[in-house]
GUVO-572642 format. One record per residue (C-alpha): z, y, x; residue number from 1; residue in three letters. Coordinates in Angstrom, 2 decimals, m for minus. Each point is the difference from the previous one (the first is absolute). Layout:
N
       c3       c2       c1  domar  mise
        Z        Y        X    NUM   ALA
...
end
This chain:
68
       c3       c2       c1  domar  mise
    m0.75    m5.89   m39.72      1   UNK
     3.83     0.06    m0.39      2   UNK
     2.40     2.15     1.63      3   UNK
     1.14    m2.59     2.40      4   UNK
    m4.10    m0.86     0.97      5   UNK
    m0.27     3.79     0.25      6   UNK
     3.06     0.56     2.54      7   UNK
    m0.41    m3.44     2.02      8   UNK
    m3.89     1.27     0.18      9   UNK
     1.07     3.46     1.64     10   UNK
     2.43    m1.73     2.23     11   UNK
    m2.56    m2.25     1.07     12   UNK
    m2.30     3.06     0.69     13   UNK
     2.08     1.92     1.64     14   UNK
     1.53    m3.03     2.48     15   UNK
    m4.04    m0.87     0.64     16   UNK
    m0.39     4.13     0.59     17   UNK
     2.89    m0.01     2.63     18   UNK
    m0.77    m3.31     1.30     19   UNK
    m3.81     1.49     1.24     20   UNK
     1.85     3.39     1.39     21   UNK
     2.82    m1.82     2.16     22   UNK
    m3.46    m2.13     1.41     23   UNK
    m1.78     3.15     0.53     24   UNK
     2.94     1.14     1.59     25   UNK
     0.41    m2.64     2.50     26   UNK
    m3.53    m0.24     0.51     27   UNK
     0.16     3.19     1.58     28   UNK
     3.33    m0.32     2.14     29   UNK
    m2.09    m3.06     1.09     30   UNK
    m2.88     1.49     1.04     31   UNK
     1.97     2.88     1.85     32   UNK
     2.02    m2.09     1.91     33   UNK
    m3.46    m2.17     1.01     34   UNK
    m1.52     3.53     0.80     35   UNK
     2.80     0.63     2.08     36   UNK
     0.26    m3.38     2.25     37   UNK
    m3.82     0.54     0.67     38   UNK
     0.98     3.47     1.18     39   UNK
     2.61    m1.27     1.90     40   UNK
    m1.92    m2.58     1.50     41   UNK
    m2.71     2.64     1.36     42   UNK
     2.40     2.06     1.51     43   UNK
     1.67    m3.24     1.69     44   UNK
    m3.61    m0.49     1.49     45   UNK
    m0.16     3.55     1.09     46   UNK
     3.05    m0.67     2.05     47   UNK
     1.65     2.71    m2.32     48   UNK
     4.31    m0.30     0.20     49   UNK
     1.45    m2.20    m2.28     50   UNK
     2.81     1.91    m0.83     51   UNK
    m2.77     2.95    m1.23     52   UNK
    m2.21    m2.46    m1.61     53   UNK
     3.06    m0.68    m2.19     54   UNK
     1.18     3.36    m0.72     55   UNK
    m3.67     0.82    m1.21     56   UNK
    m0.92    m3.18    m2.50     57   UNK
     3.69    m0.36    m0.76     58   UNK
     0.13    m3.34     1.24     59   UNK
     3.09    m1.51     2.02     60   UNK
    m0.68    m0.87     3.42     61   UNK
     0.77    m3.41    m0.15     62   UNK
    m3.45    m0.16    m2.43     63   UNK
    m1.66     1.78     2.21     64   UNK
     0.81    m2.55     2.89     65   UNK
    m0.87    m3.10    m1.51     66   UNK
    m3.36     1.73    m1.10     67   UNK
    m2.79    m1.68     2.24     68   UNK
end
């Protein structure tokens, strides 16, 4: 393998490399913000204040109102 093969193959490695942790990443933003509507949603049930419901999951209370 040349030099150009060897650099273009690192590149490509490390692109692939920070491709999977920017997924990983937003995997878990996902999954925190679905965490926190199903909180939000519970509390909405318990007849819990909106405007405390958002403070604590860090959602705005216009989510929290259109949350049925």
């Amino acid at each position: 393998m040349g030099t150009q093969e060897y650099l273009l193959d690192k590149a490509e490695r490390k692109g692939v490399e920070k491709g999977i942790k920017e997924g990983i990443r937003k995997g878990i933003e996902k999954g925190k913000r679905e965490e926190a509507i199903a909180i939000a949603l519970e509390f909405k049930k318990m007849g819990i204040p909106i405007a405390d419901i958002a403070r604590g999951t860090g959602l705005s209370v216009e989510e929290i109102e259109k949350l049925k």
